[in-house]
VEXBA-291873 format. One record per residue (C-alpha): x, y negated, z negated; residue in three letters. Coordinates in steps of 0.1 Angstrom, whole numbers. Each point is the difference from the previous one (the first is absolute). Example, Ala and Ser with C-alpha at 12.3 -4.5 7.8 and 13.67 -1.06 7.14 Angstrom:
# VEXBA-291873
      px      py      pz     r
     123      45     -78   ALA
      14     -34       7   SER
# end
This chain:
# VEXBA-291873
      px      py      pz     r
       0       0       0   UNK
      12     -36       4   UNK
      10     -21     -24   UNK
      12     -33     -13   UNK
      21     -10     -18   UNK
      17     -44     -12   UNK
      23      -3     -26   UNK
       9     -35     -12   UNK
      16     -16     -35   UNK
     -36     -12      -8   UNK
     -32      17       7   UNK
     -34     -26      -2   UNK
     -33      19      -1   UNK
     -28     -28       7   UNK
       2     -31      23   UNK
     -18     -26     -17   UNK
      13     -31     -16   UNK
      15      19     -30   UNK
      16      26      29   UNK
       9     -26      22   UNK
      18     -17     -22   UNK
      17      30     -14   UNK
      14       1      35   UNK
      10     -32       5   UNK
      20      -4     -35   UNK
      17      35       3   UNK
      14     -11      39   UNK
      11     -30     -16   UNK
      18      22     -26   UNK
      18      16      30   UNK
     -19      31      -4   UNK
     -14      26      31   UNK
     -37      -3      -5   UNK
     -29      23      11   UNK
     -38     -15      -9   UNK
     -26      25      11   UNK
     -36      -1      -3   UNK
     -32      20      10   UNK
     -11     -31      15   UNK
      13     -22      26   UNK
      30     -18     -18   UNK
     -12     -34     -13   UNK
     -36       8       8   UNK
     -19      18     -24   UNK
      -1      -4     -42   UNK
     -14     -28     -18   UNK
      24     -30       9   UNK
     -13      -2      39   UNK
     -34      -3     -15   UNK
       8     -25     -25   UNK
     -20     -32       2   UNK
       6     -23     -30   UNK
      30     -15     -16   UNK
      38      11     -13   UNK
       9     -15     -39   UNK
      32     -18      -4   UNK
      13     -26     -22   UNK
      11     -22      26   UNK
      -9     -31     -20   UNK
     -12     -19      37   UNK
     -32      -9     -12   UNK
       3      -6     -35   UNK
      24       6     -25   UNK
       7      40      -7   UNK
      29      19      -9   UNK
       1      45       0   UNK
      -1      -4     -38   UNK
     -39     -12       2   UNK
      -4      24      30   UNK
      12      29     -26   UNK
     -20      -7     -28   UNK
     -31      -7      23   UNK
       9      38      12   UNK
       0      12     -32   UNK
     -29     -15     -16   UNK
     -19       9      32   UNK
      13      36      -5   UNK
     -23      10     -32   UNK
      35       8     -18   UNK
      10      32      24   UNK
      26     -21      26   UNK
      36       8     -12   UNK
      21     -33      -2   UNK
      26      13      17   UNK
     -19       2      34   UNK
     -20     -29      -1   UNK
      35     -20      -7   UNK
      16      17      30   UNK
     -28      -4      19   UNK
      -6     -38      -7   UNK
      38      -7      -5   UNK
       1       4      39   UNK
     -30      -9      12   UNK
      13     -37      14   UNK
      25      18      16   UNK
     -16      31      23   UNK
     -26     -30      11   UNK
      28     -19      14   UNK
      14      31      15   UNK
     -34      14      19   UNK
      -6     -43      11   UNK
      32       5      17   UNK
     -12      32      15   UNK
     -26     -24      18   UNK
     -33       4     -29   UNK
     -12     -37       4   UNK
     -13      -9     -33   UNK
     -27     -29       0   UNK
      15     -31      -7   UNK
     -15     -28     -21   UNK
       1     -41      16   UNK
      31       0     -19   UNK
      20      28      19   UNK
       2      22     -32   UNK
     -19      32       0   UNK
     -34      -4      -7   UNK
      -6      20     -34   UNK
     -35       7     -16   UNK
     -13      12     -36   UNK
     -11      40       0   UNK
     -19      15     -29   UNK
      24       5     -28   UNK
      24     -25      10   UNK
      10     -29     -22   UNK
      14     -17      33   UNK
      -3      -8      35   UNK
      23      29      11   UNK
     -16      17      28   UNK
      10      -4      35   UNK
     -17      10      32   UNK
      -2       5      36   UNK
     -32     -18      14   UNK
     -27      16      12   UNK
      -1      34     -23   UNK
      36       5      20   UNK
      25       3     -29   UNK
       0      42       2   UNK
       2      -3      41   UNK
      27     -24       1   UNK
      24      16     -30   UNK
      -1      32      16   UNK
       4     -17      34   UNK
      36     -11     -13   UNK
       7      28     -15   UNK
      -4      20      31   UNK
      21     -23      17   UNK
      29      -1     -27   UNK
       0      36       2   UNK
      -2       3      40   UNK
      32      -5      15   UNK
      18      12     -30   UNK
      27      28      13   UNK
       3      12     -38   UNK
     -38       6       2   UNK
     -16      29      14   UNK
     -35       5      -2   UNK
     -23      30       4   UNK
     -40      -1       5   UNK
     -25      23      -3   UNK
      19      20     -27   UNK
     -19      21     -30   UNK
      23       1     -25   UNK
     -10      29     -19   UNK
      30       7     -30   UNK
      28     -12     -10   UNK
      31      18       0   UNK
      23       3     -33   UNK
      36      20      -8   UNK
      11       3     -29   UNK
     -31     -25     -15   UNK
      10     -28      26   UNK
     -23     -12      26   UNK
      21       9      34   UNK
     -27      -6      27   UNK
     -35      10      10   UNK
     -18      22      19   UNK
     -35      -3      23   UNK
     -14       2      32   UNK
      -7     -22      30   UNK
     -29     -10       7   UNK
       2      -1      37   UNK
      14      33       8   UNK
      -3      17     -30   UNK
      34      10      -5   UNK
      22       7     -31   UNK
      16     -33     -14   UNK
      35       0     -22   UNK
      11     -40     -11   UNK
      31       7     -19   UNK
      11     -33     -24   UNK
      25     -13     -28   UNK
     -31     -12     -14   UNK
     -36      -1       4   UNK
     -27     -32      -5   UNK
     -34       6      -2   UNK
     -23     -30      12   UNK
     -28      21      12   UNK
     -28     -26     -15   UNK
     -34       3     -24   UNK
     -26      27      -2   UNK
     -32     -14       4   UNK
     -14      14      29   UNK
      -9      26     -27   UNK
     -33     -23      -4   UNK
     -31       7      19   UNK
      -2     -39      -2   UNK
      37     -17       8   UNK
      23     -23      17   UNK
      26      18       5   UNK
      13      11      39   UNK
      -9      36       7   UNK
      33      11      -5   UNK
       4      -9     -40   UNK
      -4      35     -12   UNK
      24       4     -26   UNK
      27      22      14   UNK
      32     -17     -17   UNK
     -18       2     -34   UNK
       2      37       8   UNK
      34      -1      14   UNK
      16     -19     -32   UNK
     -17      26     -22   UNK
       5      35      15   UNK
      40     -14      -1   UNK
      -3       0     -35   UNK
      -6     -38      -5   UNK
     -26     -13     -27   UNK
     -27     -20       8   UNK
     -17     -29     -22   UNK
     -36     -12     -11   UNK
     -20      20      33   UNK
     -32     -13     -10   UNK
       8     -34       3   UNK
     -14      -8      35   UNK
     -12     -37       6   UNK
     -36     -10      16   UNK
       3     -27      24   UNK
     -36     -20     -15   UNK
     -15     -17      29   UNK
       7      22      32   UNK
     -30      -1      24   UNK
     -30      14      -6   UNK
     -28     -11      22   UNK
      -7      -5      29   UNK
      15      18      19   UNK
      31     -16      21   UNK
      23      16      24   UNK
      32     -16       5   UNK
       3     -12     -33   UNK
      23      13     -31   UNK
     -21       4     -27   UNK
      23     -17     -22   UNK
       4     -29      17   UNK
     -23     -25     -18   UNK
      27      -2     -30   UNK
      17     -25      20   UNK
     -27     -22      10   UNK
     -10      -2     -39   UNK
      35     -15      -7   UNK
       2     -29      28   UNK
     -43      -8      -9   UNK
     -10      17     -33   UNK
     -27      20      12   UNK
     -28       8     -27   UNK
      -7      39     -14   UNK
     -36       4      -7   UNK
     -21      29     -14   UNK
     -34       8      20   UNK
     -15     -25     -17   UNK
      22     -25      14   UNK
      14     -12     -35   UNK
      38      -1      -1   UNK
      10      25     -28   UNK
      40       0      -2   UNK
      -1     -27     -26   UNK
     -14      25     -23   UNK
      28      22       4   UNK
      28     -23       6   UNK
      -6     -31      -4   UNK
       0      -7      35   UNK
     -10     -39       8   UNK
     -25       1      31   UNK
      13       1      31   UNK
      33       6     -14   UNK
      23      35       7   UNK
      16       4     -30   UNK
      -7      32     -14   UNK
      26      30      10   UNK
     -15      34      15   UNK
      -2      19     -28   UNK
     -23     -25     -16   UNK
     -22      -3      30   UNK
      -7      36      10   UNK
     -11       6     -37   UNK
     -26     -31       4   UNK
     -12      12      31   UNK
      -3      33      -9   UNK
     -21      -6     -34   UNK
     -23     -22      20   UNK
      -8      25      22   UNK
      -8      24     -30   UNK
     -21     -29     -20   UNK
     -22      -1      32   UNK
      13     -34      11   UNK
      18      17      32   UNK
      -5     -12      35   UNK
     -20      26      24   UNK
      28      21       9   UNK
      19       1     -34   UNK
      25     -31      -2   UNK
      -3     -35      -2   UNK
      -6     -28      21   UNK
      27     -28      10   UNK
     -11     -32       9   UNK
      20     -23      22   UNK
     -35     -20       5   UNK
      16     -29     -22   UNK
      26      -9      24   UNK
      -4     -24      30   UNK
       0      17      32   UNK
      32     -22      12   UNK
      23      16     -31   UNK
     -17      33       8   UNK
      14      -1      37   UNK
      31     -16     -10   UNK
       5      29     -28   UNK
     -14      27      18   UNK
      18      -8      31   UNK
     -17      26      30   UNK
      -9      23     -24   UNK
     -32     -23      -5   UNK
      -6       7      36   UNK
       0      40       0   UNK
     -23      -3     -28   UNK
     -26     -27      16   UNK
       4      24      33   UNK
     -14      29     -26   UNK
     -25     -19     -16   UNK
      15     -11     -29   UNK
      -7     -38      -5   UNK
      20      -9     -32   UNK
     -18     -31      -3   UNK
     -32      18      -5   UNK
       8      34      -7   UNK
      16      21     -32   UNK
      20      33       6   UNK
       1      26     -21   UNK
      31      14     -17   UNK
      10      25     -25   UNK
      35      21     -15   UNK
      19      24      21   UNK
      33      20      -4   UNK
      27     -23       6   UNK
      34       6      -9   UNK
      17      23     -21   UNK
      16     -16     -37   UNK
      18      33     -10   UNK
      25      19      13   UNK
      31      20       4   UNK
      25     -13     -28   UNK
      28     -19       7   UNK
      26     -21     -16   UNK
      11     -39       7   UNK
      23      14      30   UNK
     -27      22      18   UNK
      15      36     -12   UNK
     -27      23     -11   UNK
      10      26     -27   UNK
      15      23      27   UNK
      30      -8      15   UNK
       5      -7      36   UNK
     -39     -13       1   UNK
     -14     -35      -2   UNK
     -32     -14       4   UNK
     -12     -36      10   UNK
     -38     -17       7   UNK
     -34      11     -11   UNK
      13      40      -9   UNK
      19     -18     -29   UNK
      -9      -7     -37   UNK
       7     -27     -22   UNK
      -8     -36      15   UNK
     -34      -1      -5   UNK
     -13      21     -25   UNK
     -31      -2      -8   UNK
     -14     -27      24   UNK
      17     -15      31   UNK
       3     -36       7   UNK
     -15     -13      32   UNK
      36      -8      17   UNK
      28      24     -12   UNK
      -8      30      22   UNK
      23     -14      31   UNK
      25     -16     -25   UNK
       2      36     -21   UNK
       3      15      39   UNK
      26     -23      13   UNK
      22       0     -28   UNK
      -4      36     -14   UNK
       7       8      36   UNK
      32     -22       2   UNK
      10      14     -35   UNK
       0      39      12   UNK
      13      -6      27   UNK
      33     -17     -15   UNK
       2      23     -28   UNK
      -1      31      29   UNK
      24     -13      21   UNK
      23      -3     -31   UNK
      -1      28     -13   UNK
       3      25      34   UNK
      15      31      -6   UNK
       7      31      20   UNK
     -26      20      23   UNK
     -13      30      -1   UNK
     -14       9      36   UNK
       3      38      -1   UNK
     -20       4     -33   UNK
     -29     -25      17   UNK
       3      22      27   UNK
      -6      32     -22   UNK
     -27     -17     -18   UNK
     -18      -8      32   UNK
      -4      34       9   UNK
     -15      11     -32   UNK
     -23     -29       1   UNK
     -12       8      36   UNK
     -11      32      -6   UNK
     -17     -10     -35   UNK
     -19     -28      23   UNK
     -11      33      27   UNK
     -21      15     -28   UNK
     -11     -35     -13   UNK
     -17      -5      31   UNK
     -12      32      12   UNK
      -4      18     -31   UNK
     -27      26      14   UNK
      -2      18      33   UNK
     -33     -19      10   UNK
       5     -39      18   UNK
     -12     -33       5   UNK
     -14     -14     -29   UNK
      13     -33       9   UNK
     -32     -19      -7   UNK
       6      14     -37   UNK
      26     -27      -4   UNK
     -18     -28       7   UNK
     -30      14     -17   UNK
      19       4     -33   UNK
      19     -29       0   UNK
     -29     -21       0   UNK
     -14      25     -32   UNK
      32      -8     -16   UNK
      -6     -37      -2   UNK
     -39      -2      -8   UNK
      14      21     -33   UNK
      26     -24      -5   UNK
     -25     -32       4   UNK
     -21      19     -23   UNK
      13      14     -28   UNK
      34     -20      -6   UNK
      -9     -33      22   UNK
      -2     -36     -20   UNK
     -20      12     -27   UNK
       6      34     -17   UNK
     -10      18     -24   UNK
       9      36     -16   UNK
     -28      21      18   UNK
       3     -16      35   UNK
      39       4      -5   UNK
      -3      37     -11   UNK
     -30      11      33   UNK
      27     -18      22   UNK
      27      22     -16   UNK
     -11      35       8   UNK
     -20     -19      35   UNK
      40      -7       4   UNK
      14      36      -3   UNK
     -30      14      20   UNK
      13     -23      26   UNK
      35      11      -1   UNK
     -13      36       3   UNK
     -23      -7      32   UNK
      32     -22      12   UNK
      25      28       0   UNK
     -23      25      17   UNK
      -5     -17      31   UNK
      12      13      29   UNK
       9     -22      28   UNK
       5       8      40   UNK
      36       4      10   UNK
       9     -27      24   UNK
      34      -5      13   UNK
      -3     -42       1   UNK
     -14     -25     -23   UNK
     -26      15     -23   UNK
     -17     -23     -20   UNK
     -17      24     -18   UNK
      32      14     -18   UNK
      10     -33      -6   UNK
     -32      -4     -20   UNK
      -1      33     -16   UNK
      37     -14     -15   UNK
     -12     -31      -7   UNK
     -34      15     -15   UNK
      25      23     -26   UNK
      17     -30     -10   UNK
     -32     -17      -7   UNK
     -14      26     -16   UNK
      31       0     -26   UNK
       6     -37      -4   UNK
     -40      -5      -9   UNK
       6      29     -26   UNK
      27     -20     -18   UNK
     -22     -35       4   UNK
     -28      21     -18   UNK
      19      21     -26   UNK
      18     -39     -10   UNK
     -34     -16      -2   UNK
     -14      28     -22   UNK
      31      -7     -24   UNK
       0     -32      -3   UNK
     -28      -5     -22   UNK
      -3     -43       1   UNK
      -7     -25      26   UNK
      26     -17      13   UNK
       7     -24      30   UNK
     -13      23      27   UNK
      -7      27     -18   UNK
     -38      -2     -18   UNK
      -7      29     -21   UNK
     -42      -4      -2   UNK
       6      19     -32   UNK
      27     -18     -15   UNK
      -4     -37       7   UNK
      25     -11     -21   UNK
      33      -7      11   UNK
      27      16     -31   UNK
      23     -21     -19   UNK
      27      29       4   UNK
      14      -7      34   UNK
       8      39      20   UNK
      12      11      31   UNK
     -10      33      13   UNK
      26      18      22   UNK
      -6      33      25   UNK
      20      31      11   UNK
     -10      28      19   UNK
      12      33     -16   UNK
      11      32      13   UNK
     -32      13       3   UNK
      -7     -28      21   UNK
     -28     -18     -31   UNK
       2     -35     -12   UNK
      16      -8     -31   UNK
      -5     -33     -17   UNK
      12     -12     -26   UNK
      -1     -38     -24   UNK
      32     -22       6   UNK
      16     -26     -20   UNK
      -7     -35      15   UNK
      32     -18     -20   UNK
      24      27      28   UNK
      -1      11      30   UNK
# end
């Protein structure tokens, strides 16, 4: 059978910002580079999608420094950030924004020339910069691909499952997959391996996440023996669209418009409600996402929800000019589907949005095994219990830029013959994965169970949980992984989507077990997480970390906040 097989110093597995940048900083470290991706490189995970705004203390707009930027983090974080990240993180914020402007990301400029910096929820400061019109995501991965492009150090492979990762002697020393195209055996043999392969959250029925968010490098870090923290943390973006029904439209993207016009969130009686639960000011955005989400949500159960089970927002205030000028030609798409936002309210309610735990790493990116590193969304320990609108791209860029230094200088030797080995073993464990029985063509099956998998996610460990609803998802969740593993697909010789589903639908099926098992354990409410059945949040501030054992079962166990 044919084969392939890269070997480079540094091995990147994801090509979003955090994986781009990974790239970038270990070329400039004078480091051979290989960044693969089951997606077209630079076009698929969250950062393409990205509409909003990056936090940095750039001090342009008003005065700021990192040290306000830090302890906005933390405070923000419900106590479960580790300072150590957010310092790294915020220390050298300033300086990857300069870095991807000179890449060519134009950020909107105020009269002034300086970058035009706005207040988010949680912020003390007018920190976050932007790309007009809902461009920032677009336009940092745009420079990133072009950074990365006509790099000679950089090689780049699409279309590439990464399936295991490789380890001698308890070091990291490559991976192993498929491609996607052909469906060949894959070998990448590296110094060092950095994970950047994104969030989870297309593990909700209801989500914003591109289709390809499934998990996999959560599975990755911890089947190589690396611990991950606080699974159970995932963060509800509050006011994603509801109703009506739009195409063409990210359903996040009204966040925005409420920062540059202050759009109003009503219940269905049309009263505003947020300064019940956080002292919101009408017409004012002030209140961060975990804070929202809860007031939404116990709206809906007091009987004060709109028709479809959110809230309404209300940009009927503002003067049709500012809308235009805010709006830009969005205002357009939606007149042209009958959305009038002089007249009319939309609907809008929670849905899965990014993922606040993660694998664990330390200030320089190095997970607990050596030879691994992780960067992004997959990590743990910026923002804790509750994200701050802002610091996903800054936690990206710079986490990014971080690994990839620390990789680049700290390259060893290679193994290629034992990635080779292991490649061979792994093939023939992925023949019986995907045609375990004699029988074929279940390929429907995959689709049919992936979308099971995600209404018992919504369900039972979604924005408001609760021990029974958390317990039914729990054995719904290993029925699942049962029904997943028995499928049998047809054997095709070129791209199969189906067995590219079936593996994503395993590492779904896992993840969502460790997202429910830490929910069910952590008996408070805290940030995103809101325990029904323990409202309050604890004084005793815990962390809650996760190995898989031998047997292949979730082990979790209560950490020490005051070490990591």
């Amino acid at each position: 059978m044919a084969k392939e097989s890269y070997s480079a110093d540094v091995l990147v597995i994801g090509s979003g910002a955090a994986g781009m940048m990974a790239a970038r900083a270990a070329s400039d470290e004078g480091a051979s580079v290989i960044i693969a991706d089951k997606s077209l490189i630079g076009r698929g995970g969250a950062t393409i999608i990205a509409q909003m705004t990056v936090a940095v203390a750039l001090g342009e707009a008003e005065d700021d420094d990192v040290d306000i930027h830090f302890n906005d983090t933390m405070e923000g974080s419900r106590g479960l950030a580790y300072p150590e990240i957010v310092r790294t993180v915020v220390d050298r914020g300033p300086e990857v924004i300069n870095e991807v402007e000179g890449y060519g990301v134009r950020f909107a400029r105020a009269e002034n020339g300086k970058r035009s910096q706005v207040v988010s929820p949680g912020h003390s400061k007018k920190r976050c910069v932007y790309v007009d019109i809902l461009n920032t995501g677009v336009a940092t991965s745009n420079g990133l691909r072009k950074a990365i492009w006509k790099d000679k150090r950089i090689s780049r492979i699409k279309n590439v499952m990464i399936t295991r990762l490789v380890k001698h002697e308890g070091k990291v020393v490559g991976a192993v997959g498929f491609s996607m195209e052909d469906m060949v055996p894959v070998s990448i043999t590296a110094s060092q391996v950095i994970l950047a392969t994104g969030g989870l959250t297309e593990l909700y029925e209801r989500n914003s996440a591109s289709a390809n968010m499934t998990g996999d490098g959560f599975l990755l870090a911890v089947e190589a023996g690396s611990e991950l923290y606080d699974m159970e943390m995932v963060q509800f973006f509050p006011i994603a669209h509801l109703f009506p029904p739009l195409v063409g439209i990210d359903p996040i993207m009204w966040d925005p418009f409420r920062y540059k016009l202050g759009g109003r969130l009503l219940n269905g009686n049309q009263e505003e409600f947020m300064d019940a639960y956080a002292g919101e000011e009408a017409g004012k955005y002030t209140a961060t996402r975990d804070m929202t989400s809860f007031a939404i949500f116990k709206e809906v159960e007091a009987g004060r929800g709109t028709p479809h089970g959110g809230a309404y927002l209300d940009f009927r205030m503002v003067p049709e000019e500012k809308l235009r000028e805010g709006f830009g030609p969005v205002i357009d798409i939606l007149l042209s589907q009958g959305v009038d936002l002089t007249k009319d309210l939309v609907e809008v309610a929670p849905m899965a949005h990014f993922m606040l735990g993660g694998v664990y790493v330390d200030k320089n990116m190095k997970t607990s095994i050596e030879g691994l590193l992780a960067c992004g969304e997959l990590i743990h320990g910026m923002h804790g219990a509750n994200r701050l609108s802002g610091n996903a791209i800054t936690e990206a860029l710079v986490t990014g830029r971080v690994a990839g230094e620390t990789a680049a200088r700290t390259k060893k030797e290679i193994y290629p013959d034992i990635v080779a080995r292991e490649l061979d073993v792994e093939w023939q464990k992925l023949q019986h994965f995907w045609y375990p029985r004699e029988v074929s063509n279940d390929e429907e099956s995959t689709l049919t169970l992936r979308k099971k998998l995600q209404q018992v996610m919504w369900k039972g460990a979604g924005p408001l949980r609760k021990k029974e609803d958390l317990e039914k998802a729990l054995d719904e969740m290993k029925k699942l992984q049962e029904e997943n593993r028995e499928v049998a697909l047809a054997k095709q010789d070129k791209y199969s989507l189906s067995v590219v589903e079936k593996i994503e639908n395993y590492n779904m099926s896992i993840i969502s077990e460790a997202i429910i098992r830490g929910a069910l354990e952590r008996k408070e409410s805290r940030g995103a997480h809101v325990r029904l059945d323990y409202p309050e949040m604890h004084k005793d501030v815990y962390g809650i970390s996760f190995n898989l054992n031998d047997s292949g079962e979730w082990t979790l166990k209560k950490r020490d906040m005051t070490t990591k």
